[in-house]
N, C-alpha and C positions, 0 to 999 in steps of 0.2 A: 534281720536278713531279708525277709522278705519286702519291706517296705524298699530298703535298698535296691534289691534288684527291678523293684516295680518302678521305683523311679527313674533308674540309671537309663533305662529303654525308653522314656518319655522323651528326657533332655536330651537324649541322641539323638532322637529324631528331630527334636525341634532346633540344636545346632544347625545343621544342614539349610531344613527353611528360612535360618534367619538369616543363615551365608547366601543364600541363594537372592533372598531379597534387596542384603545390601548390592550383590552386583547389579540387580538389574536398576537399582536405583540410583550406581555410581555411571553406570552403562548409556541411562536414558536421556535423549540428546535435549540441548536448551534452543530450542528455535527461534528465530528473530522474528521480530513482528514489527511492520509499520506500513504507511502510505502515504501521499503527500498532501497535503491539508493546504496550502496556498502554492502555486495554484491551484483548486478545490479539485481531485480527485474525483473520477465519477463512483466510485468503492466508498470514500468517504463520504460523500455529496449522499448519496441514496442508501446511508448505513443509519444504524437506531439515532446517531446522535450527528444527523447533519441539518439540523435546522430548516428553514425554510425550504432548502432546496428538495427536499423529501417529498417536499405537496406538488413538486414539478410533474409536469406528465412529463418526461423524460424517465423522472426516475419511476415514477407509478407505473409507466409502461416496462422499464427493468425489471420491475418486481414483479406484475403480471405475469414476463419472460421465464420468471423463475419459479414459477408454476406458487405465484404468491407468496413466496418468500422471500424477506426484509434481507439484507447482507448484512447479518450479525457480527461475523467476521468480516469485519472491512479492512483488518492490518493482517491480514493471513491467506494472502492469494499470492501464491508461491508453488515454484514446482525445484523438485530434489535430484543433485545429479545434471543440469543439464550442459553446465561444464562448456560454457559459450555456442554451445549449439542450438540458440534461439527458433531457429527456424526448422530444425526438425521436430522440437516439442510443442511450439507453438505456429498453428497453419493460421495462412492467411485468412483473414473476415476473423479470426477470436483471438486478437492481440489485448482488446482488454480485458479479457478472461483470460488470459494466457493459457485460453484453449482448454478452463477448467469448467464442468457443468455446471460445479455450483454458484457459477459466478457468468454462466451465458447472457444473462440481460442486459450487462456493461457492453458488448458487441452491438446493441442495438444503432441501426446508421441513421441520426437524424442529428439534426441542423438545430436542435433545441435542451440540449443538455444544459445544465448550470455552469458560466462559464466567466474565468477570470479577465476582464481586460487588461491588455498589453500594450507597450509601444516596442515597435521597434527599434532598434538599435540600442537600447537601453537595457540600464543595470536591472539584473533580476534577483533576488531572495529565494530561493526555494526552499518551504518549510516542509521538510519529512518527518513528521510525528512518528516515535518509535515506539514500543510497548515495551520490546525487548532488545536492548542495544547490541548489536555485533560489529564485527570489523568487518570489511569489503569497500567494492567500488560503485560510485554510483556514474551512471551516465544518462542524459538527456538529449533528447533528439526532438526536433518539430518536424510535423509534415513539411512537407514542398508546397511552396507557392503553387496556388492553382488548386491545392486539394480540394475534393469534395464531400462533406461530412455527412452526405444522404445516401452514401456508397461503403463498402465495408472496408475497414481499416486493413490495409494491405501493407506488408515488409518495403514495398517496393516506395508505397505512398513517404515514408521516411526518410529525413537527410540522407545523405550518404556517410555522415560521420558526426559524432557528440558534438553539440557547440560547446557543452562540459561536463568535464570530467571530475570528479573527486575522488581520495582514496583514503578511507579512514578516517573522517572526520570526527570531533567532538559530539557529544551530546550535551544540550544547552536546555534548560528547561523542559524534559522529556521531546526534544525534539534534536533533526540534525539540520543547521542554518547552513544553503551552500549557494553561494555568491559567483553572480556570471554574468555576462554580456549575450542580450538575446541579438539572433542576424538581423540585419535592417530591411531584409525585403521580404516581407511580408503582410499581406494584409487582409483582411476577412476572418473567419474560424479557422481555426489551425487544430491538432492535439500535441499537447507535449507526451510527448513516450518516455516513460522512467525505466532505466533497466539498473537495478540494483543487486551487483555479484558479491554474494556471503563470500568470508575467507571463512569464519570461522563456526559456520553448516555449510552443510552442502547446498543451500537453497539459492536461485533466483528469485527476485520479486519482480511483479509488472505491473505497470499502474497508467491509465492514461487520464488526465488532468484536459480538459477544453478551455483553450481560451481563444480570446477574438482580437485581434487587430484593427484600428477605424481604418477604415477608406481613403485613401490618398496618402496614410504617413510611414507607407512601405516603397512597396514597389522594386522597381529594378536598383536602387541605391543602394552602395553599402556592401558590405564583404557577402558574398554566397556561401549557406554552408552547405550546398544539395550538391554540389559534385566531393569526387573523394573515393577511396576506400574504406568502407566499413566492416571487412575481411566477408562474411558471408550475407552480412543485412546489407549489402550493396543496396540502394534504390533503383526503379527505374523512372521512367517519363513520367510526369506529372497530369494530374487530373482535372476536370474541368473549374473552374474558378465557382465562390461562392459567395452570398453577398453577407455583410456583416451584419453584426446585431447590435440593439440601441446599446449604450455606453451607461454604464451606470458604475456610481462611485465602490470605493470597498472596503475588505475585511480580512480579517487575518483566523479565520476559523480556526478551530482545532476543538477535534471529537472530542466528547466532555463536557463543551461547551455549544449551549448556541448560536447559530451564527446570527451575530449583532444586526437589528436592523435599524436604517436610516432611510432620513428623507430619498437620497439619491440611490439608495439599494435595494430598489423594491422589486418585487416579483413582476415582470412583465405578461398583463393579462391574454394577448393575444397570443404569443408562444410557449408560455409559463418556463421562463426562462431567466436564471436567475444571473447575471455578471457582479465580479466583482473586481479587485484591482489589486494586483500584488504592490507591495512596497519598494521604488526602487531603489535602488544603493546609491548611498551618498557619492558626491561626484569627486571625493577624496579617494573613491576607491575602498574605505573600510566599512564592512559587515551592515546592512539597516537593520538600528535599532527594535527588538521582537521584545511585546509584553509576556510574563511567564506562564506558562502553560502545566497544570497538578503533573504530574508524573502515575496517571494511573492505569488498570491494567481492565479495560473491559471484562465482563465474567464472559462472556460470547464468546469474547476473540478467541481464547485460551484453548490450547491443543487437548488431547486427552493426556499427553504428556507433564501438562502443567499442573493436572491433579494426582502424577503420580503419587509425590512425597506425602500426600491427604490417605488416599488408596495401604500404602505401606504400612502408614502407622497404624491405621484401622485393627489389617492381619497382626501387626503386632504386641497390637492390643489385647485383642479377642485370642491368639495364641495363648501370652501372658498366664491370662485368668484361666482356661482351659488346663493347664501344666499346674496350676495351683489348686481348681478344684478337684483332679485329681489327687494329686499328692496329699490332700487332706482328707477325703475318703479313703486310701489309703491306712494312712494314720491311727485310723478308727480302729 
């Protein structure tokens, strides 16, 4: 009798905690994670596993910014809720933080970041390395012709509308391949602005990627994509023009991996500036060809959400045995 009633008030109790566990475990959300790895992201570029571009003093001065800290998380710069209202959660000058502290060094304005060369008017690849796949849309904007990279990244400095748009694309080798036509007048340092809208969290990503256009092969030619509406990232006037940086061959990065170096992709000593060259799309119109990339999941990046189901079993572990060395002293 006794043993009975001693144990029946144990397992009561621990029913409860283990209901209580599963909900908060069926509860806790799966948040997406990524960033765009060609053209080289400045989150990727100056994260644990971006290669050369790390020893740049662009990115050495990012990390400085962050009071000496690396961007461990480079696929986890995201804000929840913002429900296309870009410009209220993110102010102007901290678009590539998306106005987040831990990531203020990416805002820094200089003319020397690691940066992918471009042509104008030509097909582009954009590799979005994921960690953690979701549904949403992504869209991509370049400055305006004229902009200035030694000046703060402003709403205004931006098209007035995506030159493209995606919605749900595939995942291809731990990454999302998304296939476009850049504008033709453009030329010098540009940033591409990635705004990627969760369907399935609530999260926005932001991400700004530099690259450079040569000298004479923009220009006034070629469809404009700076006029438009872009509902509230409307742009304004453009800013003062900037000269370009030397041209060096490329690469197809992705975190994980080194970024591959060659004769023609070498660090430029005077600016410590790294270029490289996105792949452009066959003139068939279908997908360029991407080598495979592991599918893994940084231990950094990962939320404290992603150690829940670790966390859970622990408590129900150590529960477990607790309910058993009782009920056996008991027994005595």
């Amino acid at each position: 009798m006794f043993r009975h009633r001693t144990a029946a008030p144990v397992l009561a109790g621990a029913v409860p905690l283990l209901l209580a566990v599963s909900t908060v475990l069926a509860a806790a959300p799966a948040y997406a994670h990524g960033a765009p790895t060609d053209p080289l992201s400045r989150t990727a570029a100056c994260g644990p596993e971006g290669g050369e571009a790390t020893s740049t003093a662009a990115c050495r001065a990012a990390v400085g910014a962050n009071g000496g800290q690396m961007f461990e998380a480079w696929d986890n710069l995201r804000i929840a809720d913002v429900n296309g209202r870009d410009r209220r959660f993110v102010p102007d000058g901290r678009l590539c933080s998306g106005g987040l502290d831990a990531y203020r060094g990416l805002d820094l304005a200089r003319a020397d970041w690691p940066a992918t060369r471009l042509s104008p008017g030509a097909g582009l690849t954009v590799t979005y390395r994921t960690t953690i796949p979701h549904t949403g849309t992504f869209e991509f904007y370049l400055t305006r012709e004229g902009y200035d990279p030694t000046a703060p990244l402003r709403w205004d400095d931006l098209a007035g509308k995506p030159f493209l748009t995606v919605t749900d694309p595939p995942v291809v080798n731990g990454a999302y391949r998304l296939s476009g036509t850049l504008p033709a007048n453009r030329t010098g340092r540009h940033v591409l602005y990635t705004v990627w809208r969760n369907t399935s969290t609530p999260d926005t990503y932001y991400s700004c990627s530099d690259v450079v256009f040569p000298a004479g092969s923009g220009g006034s030619t070629g469809a404009d994509d700076s006029t438009g509406s872009a509902g509230q990232n409307a742009p304004g006037p453009p800013t003062a023009p900037t000269a370009p940086v030397s041209p060096t061959a490329g690469t197809d990065p992705l975190p994980g991996t080194a970024v591959p170096s060659a004769p023609e992709a070498a660090v430029v000593p005077s600016s410590q500036t790294v270029t490289v060259s996105a792949s452009p799309a066959p003139p068939d119109g279908r997908p360029a060809p991407v080598a495979a990339a592991p599918q893994t999941v940084p231990v950094s990046a990962r939320t404290p959400s992603d150690y829940l189901p670790v966390a859970v079993g622990g408590v129900m572990a150590v529960l477990g045995i607790g309910i058993f060395v009782m009920l056996r002293r008991r027994a005595r």
